[in-house]
MIFI-59243 format. One record per atom (N, C-alpha, C): x, y, z; residue in one letter. Coordinates in pm, whole numbers, plus 50000, padded with zeros to 5 digits. Example, Ala and Ser with C-alpha at 12.3 -4.5 7.8 and 13.67 -1.06 7.14 Angstrom:
2
+-------+-------+-------+---+
!    c1 !    c2 !    c3 ! r !
+-------+-------+-------+---+
! 51319 ! 49431 ! 50780 ! A !
! 51230 ! 49550 ! 50780 ! A !
! 51320 ! 49670 ! 50780 ! A !
! 51285 ! 49775 ! 50708 ! S !
! 51367 ! 49894 ! 50714 ! S !
! 51290 ! 50003 ! 50787 ! S !
+-------+-------+-------+---+
***
This chain:
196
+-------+-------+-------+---+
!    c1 !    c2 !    c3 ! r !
+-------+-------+-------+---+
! 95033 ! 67577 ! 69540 ! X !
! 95008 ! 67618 ! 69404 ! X !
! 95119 ! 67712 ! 69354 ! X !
! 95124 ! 67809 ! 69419 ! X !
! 95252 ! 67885 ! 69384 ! X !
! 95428 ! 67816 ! 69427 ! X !
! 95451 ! 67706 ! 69445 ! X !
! 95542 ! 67634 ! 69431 ! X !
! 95530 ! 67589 ! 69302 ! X !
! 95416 ! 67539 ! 69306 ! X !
! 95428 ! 67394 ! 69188 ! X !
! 95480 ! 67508 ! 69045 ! X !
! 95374 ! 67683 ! 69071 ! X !
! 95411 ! 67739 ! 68948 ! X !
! 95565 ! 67800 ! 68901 ! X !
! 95634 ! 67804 ! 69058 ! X !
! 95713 ! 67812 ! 69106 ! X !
! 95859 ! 67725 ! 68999 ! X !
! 95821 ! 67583 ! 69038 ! X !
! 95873 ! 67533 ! 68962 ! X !
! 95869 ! 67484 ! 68838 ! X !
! 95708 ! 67492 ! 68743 ! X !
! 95773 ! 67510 ! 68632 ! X !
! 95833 ! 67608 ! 68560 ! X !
! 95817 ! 67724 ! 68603 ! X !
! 95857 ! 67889 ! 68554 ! X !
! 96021 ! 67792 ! 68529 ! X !
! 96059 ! 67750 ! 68685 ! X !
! 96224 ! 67709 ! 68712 ! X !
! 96266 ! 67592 ! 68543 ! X !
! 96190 ! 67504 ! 68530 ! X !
! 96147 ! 67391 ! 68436 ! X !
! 96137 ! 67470 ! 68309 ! X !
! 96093 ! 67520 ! 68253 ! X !
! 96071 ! 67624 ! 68130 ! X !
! 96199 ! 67696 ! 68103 ! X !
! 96236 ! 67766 ! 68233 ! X !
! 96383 ! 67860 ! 68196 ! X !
! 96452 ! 67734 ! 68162 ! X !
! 96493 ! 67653 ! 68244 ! X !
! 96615 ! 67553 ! 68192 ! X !
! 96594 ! 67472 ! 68076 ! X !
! 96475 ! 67445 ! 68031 ! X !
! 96465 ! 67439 ! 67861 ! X !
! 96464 ! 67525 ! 67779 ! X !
! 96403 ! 67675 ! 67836 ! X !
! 96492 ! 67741 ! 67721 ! X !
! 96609 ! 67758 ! 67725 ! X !
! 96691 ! 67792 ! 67805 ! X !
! 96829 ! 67819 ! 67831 ! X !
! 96896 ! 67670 ! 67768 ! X !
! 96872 ! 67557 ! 67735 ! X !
! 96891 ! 67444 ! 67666 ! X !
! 96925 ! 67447 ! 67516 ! X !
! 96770 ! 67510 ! 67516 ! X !
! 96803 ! 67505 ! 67371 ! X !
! 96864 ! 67625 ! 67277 ! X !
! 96884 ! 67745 ! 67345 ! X !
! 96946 ! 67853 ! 67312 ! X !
! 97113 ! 67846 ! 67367 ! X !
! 97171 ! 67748 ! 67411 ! X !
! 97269 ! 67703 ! 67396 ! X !
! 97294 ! 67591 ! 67322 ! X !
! 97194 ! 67523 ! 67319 ! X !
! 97237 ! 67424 ! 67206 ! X !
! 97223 ! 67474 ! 67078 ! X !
! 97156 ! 67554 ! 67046 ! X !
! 97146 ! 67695 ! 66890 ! X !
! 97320 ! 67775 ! 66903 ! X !
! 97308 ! 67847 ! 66978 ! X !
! 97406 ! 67940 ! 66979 ! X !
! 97537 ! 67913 ! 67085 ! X !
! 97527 ! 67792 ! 67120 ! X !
! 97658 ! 67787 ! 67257 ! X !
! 97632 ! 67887 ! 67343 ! X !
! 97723 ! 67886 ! 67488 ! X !
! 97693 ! 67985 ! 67572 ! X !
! 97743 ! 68113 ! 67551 ! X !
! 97828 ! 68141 ! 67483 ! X !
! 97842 ! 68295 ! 67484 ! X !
! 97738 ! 68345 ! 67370 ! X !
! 97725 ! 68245 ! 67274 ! X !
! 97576 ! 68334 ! 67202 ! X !
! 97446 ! 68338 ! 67258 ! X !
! 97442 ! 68248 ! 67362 ! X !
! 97278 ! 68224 ! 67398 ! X !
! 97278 ! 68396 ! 67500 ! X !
! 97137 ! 68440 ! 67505 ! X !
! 97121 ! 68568 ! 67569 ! X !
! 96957 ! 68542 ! 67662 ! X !
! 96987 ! 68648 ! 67729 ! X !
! 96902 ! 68593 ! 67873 ! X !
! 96748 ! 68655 ! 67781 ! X !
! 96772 ! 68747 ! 67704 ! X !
! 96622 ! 68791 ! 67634 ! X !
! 96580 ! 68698 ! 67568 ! X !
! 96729 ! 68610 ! 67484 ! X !
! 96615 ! 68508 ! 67397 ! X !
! 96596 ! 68352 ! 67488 ! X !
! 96658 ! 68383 ! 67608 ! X !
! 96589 ! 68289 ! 67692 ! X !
! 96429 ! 68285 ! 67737 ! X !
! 96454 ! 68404 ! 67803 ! X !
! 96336 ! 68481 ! 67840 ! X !
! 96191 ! 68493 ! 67785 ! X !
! 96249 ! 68489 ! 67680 ! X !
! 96146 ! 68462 ! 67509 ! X !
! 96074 ! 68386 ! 67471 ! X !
! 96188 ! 68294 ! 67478 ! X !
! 96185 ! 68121 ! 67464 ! X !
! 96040 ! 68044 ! 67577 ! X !
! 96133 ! 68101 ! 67665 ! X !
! 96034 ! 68025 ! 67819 ! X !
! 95882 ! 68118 ! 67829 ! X !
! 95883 ! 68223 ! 67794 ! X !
! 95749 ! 68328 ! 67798 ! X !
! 95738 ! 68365 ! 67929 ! X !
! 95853 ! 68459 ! 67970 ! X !
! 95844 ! 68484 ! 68112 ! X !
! 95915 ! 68600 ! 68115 ! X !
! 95946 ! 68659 ! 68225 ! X !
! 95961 ! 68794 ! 68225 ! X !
! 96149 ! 68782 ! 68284 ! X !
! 96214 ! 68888 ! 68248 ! X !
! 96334 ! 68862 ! 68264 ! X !
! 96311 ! 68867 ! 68463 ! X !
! 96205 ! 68941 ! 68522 ! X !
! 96198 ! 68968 ! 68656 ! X !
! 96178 ! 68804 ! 68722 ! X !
! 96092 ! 68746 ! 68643 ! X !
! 96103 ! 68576 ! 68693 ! X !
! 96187 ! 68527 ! 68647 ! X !
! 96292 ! 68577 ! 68568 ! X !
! 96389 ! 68456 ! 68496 ! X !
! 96496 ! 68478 ! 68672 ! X !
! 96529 ! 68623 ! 68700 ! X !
! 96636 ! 68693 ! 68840 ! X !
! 96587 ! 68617 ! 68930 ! X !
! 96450 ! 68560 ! 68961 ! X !
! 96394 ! 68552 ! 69066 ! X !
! 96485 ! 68419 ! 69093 ! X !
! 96473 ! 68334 ! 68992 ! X !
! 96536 ! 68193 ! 68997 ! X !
! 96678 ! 68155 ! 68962 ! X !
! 96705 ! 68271 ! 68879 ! X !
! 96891 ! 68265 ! 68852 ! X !
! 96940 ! 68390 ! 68866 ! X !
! 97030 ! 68422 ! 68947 ! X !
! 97088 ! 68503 ! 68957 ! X !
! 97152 ! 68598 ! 68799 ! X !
! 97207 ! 68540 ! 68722 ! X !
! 97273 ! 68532 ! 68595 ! X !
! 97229 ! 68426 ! 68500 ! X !
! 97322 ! 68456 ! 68387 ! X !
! 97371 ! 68343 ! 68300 ! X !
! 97420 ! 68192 ! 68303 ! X !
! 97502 ! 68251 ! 68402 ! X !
! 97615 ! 68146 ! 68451 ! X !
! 97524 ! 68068 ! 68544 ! X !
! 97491 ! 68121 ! 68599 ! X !
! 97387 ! 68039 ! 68764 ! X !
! 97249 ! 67942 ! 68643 ! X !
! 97230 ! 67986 ! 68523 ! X !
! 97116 ! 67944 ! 68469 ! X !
! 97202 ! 67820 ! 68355 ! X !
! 97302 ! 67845 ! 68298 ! X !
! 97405 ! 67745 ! 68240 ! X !
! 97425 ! 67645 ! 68358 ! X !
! 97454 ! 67664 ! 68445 ! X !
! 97488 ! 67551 ! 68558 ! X !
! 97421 ! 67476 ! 68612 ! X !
! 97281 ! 67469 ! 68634 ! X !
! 97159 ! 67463 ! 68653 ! X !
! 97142 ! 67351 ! 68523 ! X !
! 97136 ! 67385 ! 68404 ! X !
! 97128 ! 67305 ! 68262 ! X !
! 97257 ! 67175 ! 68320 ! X !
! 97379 ! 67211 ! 68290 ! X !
! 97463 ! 67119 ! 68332 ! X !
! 97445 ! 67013 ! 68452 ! X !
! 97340 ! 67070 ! 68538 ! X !
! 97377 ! 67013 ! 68620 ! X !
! 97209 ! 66903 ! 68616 ! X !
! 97165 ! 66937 ! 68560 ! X !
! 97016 ! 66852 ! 68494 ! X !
! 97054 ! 66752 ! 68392 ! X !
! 97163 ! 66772 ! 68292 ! X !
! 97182 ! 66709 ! 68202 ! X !
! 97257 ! 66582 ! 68234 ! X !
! 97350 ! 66646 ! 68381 ! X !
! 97417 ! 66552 ! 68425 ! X !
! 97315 ! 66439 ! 68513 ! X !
! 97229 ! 66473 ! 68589 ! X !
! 97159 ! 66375 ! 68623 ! X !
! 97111 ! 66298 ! 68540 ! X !
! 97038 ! 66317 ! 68419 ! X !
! 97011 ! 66283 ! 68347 ! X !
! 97076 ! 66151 ! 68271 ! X !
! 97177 ! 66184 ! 68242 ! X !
! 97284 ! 66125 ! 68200 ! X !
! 97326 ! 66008 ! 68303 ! X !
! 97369 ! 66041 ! 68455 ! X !
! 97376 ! 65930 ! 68560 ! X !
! 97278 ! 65829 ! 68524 ! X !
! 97143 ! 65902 ! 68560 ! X !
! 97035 ! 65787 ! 68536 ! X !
! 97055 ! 65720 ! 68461 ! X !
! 97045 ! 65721 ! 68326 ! X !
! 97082 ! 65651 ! 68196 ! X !
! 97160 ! 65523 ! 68252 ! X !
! 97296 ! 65635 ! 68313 ! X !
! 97413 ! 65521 ! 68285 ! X !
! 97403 ! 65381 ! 68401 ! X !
! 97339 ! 65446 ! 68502 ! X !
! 97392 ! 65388 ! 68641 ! X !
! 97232 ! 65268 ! 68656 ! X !
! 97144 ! 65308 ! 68558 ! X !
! 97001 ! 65185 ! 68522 ! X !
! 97025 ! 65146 ! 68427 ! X !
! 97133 ! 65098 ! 68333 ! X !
! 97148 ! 64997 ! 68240 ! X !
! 97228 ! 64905 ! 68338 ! X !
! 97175 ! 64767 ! 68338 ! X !
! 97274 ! 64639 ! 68370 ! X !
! 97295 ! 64519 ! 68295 ! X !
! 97426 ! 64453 ! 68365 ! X !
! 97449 ! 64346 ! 68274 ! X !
! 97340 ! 64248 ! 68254 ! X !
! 97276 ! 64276 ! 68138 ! X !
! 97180 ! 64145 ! 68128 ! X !
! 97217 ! 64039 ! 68072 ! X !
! 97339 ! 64028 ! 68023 ! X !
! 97364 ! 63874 ! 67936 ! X !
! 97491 ! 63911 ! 67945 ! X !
! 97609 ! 63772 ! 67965 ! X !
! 97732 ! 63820 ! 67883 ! X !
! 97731 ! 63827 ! 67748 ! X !
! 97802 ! 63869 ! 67676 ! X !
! 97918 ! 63966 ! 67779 ! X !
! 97933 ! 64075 ! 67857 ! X !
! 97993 ! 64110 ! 67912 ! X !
! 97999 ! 64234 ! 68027 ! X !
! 98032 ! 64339 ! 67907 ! X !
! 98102 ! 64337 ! 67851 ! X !
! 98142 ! 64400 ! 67702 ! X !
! 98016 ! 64474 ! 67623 ! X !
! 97916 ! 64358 ! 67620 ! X !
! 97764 ! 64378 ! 67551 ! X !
! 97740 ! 64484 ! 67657 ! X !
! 97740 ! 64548 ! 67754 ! X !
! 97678 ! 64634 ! 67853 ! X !
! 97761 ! 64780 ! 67764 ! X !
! 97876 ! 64779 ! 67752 ! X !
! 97931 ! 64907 ! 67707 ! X !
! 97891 ! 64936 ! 67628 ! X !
! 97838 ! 64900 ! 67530 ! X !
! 97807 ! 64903 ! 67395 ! X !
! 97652 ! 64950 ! 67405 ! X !
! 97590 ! 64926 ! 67519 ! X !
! 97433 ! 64961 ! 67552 ! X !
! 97457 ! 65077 ! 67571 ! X !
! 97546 ! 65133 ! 67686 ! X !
! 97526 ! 65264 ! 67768 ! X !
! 97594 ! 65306 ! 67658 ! X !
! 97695 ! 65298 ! 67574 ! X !
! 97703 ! 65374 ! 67474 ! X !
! 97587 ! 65479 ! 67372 ! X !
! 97504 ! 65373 ! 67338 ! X !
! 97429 ! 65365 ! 67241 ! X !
! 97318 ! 65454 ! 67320 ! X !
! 97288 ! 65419 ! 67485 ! X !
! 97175 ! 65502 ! 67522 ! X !
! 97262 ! 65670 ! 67557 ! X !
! 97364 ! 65664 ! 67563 ! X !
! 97386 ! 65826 ! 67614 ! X !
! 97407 ! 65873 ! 67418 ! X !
! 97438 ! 65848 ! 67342 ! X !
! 97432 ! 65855 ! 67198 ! X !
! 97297 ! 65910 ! 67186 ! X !
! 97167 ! 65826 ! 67233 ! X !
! 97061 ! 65850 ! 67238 ! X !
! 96987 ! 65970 ! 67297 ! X !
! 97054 ! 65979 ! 67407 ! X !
! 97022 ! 66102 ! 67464 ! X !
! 97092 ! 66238 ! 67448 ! X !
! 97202 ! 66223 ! 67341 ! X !
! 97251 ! 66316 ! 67278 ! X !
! 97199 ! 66372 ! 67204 ! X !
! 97096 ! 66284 ! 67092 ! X !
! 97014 ! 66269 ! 66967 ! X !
! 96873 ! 66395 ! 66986 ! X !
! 96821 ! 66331 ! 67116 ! X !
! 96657 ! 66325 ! 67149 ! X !
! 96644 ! 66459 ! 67286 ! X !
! 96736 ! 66470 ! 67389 ! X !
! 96742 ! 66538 ! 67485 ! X !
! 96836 ! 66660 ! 67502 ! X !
! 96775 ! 66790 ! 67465 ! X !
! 96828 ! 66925 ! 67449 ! X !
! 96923 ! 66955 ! 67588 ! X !
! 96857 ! 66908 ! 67685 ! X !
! 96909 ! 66976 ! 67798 ! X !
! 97058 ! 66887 ! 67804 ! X !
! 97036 ! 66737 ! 67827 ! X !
! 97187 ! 66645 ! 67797 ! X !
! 97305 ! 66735 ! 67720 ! X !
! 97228 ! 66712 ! 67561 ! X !
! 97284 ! 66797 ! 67410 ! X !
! 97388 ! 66927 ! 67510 ! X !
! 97314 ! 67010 ! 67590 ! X !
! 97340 ! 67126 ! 67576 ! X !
! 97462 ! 67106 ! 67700 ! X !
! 97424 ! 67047 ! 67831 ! X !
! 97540 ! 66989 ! 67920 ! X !
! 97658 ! 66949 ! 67885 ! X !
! 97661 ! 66851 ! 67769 ! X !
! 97796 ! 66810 ! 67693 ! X !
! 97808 ! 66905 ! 67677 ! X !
! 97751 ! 67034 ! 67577 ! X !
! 97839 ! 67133 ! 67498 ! X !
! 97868 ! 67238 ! 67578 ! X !
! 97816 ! 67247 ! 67746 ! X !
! 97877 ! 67300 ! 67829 ! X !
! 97978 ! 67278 ! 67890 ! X !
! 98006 ! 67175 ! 67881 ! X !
! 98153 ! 67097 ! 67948 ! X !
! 98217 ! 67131 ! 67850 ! X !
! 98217 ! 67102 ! 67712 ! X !
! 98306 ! 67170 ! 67630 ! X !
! 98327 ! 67288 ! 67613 ! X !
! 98262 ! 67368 ! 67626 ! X !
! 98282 ! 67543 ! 67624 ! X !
! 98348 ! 67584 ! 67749 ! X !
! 98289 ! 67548 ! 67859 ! X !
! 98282 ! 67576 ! 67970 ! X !
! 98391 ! 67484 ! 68079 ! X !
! 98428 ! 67347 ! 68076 ! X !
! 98479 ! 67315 ! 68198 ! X !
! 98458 ! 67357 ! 68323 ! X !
! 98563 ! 67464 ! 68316 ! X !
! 98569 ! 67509 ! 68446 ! X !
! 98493 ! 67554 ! 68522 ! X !
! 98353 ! 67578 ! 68466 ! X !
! 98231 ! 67635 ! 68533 ! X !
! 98164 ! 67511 ! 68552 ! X !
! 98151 ! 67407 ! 68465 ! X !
! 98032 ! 67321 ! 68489 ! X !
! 98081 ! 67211 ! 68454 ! X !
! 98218 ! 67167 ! 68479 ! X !
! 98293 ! 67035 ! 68530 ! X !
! 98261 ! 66991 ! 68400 ! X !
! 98325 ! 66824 ! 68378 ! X !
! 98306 ! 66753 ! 68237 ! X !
! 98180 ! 66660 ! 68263 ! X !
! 98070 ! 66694 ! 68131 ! X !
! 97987 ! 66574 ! 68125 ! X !
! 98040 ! 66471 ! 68167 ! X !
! 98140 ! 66421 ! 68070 ! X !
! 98164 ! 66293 ! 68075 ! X !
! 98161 ! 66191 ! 68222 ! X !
! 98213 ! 66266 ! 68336 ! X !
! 98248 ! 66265 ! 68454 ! X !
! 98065 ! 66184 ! 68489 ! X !
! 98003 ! 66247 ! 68475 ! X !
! 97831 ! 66150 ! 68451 ! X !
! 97819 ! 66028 ! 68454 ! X !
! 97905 ! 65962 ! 68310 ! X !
! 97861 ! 65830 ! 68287 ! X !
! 97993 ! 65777 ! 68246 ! X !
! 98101 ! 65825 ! 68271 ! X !
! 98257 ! 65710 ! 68254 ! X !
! 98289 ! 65650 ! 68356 ! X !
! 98240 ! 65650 ! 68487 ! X !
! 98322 ! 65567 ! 68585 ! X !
! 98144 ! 65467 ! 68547 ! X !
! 98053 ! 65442 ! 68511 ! X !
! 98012 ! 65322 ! 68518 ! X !
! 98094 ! 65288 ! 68389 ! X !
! 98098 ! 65336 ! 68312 ! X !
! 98141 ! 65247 ! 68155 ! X !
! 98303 ! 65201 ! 68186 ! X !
! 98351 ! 65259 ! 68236 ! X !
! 98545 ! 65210 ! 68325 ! X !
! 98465 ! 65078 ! 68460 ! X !
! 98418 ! 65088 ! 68489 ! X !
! 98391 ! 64997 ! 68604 ! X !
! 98329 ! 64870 ! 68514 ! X !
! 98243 ! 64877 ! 68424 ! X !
! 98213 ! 64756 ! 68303 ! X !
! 98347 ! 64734 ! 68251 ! X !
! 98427 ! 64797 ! 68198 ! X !
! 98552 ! 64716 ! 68099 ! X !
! 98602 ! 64685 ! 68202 ! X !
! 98653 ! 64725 ! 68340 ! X !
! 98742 ! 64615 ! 68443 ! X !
! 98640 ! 64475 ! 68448 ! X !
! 98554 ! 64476 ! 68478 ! X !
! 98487 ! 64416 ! 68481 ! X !
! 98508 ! 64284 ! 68402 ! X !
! 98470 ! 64331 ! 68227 ! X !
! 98499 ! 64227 ! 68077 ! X !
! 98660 ! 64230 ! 68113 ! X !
! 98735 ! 64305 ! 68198 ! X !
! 98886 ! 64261 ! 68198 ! X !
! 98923 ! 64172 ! 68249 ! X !
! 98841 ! 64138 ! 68410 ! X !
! 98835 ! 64039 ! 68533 ! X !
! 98773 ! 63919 ! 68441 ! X !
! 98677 ! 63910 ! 68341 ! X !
! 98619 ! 63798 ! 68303 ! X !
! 98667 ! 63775 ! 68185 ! X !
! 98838 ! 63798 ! 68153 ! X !
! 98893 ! 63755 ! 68051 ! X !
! 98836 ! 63786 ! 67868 ! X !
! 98708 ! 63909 ! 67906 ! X !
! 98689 ! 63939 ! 67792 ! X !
! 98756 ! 64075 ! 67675 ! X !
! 98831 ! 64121 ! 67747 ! X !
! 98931 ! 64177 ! 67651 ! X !
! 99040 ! 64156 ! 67651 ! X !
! 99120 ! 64206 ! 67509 ! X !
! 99233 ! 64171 ! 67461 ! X !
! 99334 ! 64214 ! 67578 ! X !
! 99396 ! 64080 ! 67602 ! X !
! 99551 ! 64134 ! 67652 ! X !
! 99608 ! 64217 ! 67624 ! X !
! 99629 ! 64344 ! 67706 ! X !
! 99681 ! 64487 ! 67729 ! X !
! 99609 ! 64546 ! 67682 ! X !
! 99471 ! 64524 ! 67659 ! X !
! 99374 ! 64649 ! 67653 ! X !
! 99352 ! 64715 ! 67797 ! X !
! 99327 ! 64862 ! 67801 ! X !
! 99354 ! 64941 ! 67920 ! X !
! 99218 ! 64989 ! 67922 ! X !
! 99134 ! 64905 ! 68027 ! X !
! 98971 ! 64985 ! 68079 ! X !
! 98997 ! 65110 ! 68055 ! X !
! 99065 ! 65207 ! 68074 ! X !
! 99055 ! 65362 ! 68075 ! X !
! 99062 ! 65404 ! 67922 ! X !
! 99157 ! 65335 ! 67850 ! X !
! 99188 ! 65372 ! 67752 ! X !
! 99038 ! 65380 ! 67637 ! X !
! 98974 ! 65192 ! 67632 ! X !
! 98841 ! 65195 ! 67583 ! X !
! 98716 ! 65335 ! 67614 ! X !
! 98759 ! 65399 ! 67809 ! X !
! 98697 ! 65439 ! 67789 ! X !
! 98707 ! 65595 ! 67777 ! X !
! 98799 ! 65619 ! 67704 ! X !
! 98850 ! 65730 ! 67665 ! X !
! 98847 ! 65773 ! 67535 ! X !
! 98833 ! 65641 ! 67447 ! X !
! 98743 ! 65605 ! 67283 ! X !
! 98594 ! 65601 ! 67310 ! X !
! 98550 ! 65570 ! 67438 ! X !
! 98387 ! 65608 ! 67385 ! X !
! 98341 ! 65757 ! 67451 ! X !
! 98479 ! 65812 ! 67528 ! X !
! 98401 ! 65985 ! 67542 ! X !
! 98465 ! 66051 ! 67397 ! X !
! 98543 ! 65996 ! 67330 ! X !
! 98575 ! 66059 ! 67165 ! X !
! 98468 ! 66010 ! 67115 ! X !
! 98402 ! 65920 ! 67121 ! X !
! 98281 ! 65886 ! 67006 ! X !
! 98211 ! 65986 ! 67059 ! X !
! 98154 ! 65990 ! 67182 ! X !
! 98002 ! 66060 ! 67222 ! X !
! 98034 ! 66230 ! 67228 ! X !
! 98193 ! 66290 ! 67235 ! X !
! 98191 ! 66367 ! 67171 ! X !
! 98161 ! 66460 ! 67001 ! X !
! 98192 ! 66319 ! 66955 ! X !
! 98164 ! 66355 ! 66859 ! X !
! 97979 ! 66360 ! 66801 ! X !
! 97923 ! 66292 ! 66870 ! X !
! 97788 ! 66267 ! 66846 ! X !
! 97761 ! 66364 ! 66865 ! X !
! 97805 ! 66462 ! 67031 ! X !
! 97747 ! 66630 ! 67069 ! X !
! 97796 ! 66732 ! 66949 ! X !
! 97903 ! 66719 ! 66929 ! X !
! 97998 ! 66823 ! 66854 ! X !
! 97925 ! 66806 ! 66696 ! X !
! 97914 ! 66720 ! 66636 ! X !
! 97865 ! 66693 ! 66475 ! X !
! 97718 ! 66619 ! 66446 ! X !
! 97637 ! 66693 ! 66552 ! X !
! 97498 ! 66635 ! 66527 ! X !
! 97470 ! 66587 ! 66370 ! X !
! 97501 ! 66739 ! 66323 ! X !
! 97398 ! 66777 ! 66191 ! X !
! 97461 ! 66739 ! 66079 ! X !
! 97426 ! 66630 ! 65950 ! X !
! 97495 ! 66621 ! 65795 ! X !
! 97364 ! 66637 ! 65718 ! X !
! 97449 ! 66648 ! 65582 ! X !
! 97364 ! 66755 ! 65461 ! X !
! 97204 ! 66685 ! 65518 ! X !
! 97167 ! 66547 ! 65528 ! X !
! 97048 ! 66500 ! 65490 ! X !
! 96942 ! 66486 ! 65640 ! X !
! 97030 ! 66590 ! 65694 ! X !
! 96939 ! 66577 ! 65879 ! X !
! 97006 ! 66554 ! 65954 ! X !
! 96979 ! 66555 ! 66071 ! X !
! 97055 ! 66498 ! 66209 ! X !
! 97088 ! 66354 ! 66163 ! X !
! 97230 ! 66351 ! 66148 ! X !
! 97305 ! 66243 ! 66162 ! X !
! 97275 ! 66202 ! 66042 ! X !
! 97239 ! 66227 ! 65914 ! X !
! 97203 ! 66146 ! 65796 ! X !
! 97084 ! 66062 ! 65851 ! X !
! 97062 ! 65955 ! 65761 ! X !
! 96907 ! 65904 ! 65725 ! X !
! 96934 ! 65825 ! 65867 ! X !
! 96997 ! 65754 ! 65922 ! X !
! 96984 ! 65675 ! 65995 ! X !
! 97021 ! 65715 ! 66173 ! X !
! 97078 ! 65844 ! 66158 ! X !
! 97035 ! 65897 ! 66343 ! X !
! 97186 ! 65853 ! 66368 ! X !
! 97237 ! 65948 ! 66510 ! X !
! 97369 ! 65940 ! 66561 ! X !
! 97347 ! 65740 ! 66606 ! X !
! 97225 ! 65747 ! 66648 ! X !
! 97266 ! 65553 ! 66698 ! X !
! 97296 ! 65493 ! 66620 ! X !
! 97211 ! 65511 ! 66488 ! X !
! 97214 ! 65393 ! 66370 ! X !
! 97385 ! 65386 ! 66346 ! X !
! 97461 ! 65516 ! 66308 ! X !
! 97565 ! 65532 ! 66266 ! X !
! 97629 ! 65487 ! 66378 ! X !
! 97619 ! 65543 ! 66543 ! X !
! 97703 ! 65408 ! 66654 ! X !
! 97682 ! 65302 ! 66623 ! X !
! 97565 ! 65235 ! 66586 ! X !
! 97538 ! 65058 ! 66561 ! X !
! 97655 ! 65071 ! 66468 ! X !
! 97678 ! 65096 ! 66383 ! X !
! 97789 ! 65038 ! 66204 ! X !
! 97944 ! 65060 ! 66352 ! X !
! 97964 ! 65203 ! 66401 ! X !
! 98099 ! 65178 ! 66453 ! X !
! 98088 ! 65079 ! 66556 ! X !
! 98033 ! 65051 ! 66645 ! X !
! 98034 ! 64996 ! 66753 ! X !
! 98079 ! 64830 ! 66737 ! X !
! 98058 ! 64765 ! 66627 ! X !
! 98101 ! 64640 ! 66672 ! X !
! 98256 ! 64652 ! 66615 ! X !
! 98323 ! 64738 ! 66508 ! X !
! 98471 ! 64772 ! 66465 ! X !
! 98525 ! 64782 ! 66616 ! X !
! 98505 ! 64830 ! 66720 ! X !
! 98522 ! 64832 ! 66843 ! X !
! 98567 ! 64709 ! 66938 ! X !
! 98419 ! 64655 ! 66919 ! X !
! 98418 ! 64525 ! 67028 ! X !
! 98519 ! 64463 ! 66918 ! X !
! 98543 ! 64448 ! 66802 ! X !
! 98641 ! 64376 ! 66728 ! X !
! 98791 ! 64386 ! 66813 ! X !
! 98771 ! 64476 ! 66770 ! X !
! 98954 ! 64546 ! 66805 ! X !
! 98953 ! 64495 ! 66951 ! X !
! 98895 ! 64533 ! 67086 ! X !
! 98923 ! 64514 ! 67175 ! X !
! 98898 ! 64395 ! 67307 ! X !
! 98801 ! 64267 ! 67221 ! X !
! 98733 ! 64192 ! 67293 ! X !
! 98852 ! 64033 ! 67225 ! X !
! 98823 ! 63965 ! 67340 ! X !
! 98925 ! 63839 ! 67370 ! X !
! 98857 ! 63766 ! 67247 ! X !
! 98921 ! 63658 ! 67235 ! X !
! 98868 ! 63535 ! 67173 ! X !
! 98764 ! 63478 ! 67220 ! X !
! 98775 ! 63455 ! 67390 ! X !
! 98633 ! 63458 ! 67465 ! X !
! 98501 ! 63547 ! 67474 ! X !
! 98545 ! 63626 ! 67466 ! X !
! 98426 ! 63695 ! 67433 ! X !
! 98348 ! 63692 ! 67318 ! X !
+-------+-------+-------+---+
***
């Protein structure tokens, strides 16, 4: 019993600490309005994180699982192999949208690096291992560079973390996906064979 409470006290801090970095980034987020957030005492917040940093890393390092999962349980269900990038796109987009702790991991890799490594590092070697893939099966353009594609979809999904919010809500009327659906096939345009 005192495990299980154990760990949600642990479960609570890392959503608040989520979303008080996804409000204020990490140098604005503060361990009181963590503390706050979760309804716990700063003496249980020490018990489980040493610091800030130990409680940021912890987030990063949840968001990143998170994110694996996503990437590494989508498979090719139909050709094209191409059609797969465009999924895991659309689901880590998704979980940019809907999941604070993800949200807040990206914007720790961006603030942070050097403490809590790059999101991206999560879910680009499956999305680079799909375009070799559509490369081996003749579905992209001659001298398109797997790395390169997937170096345009950590600029998109940056941008999804970085510019959630326009005048009319998150992402305007239609959500960071709806707006990936309109870019996403300008994409497969530019970079997919005649075969494909």
């Amino acid at each position: 019993m005192a495990q299980s409470r154990a760990a949600r006290t642990r479960e609570l801090l890392i959503l608040a600490a989520a979303a008080e970095i996804d409000r204020n980034g990490y140098r604005g987020a503060t361990i009181a309005g963590i503390c706050k957030a979760a309804g716990v005492s700063m003496g249980a917040l020490t018990f489980h994180f040493a610091n800030k940093a130990e409680l940021a890393q912890a987030v990063g390092e949840q968001g990143a699982r998170t994110t694996r999962g996503l990437a590494a349980g989508l498979r090719v269900e139909r050709p094209p192999v191409l059609w797969a990038v465009g999924a895991v796109a659309r689901g880590l987009a998704r979980l940019l949208e809907d999941d604070v702790v993800v949200r807040s991991a990206a914007r720790l890799a961006r603030e942070r690096p050097e403490a809590v490594g790059q999101w991206s590092s999560s879910w680009s070697p499956v999305v680079c291992h799909l375009l070799e893939q559509a490369d081996e099966a003749g579905e992209l353009r001659p001298g398109t560079v797997p790395q390169t594609v997937t170096d345009l979809v950590e600029y998109l999904l940056t941008g999804v973390e970085a510019h959630p919010w326009a005048p009319s809500g998150p992402a305007g009327p239609q959500g960071v996906v709806g707006r990936l659906d309109q870019v996403w096939p300008l994409i497969e345009r530019a970079v997919a064979s005649e075969k494909a």
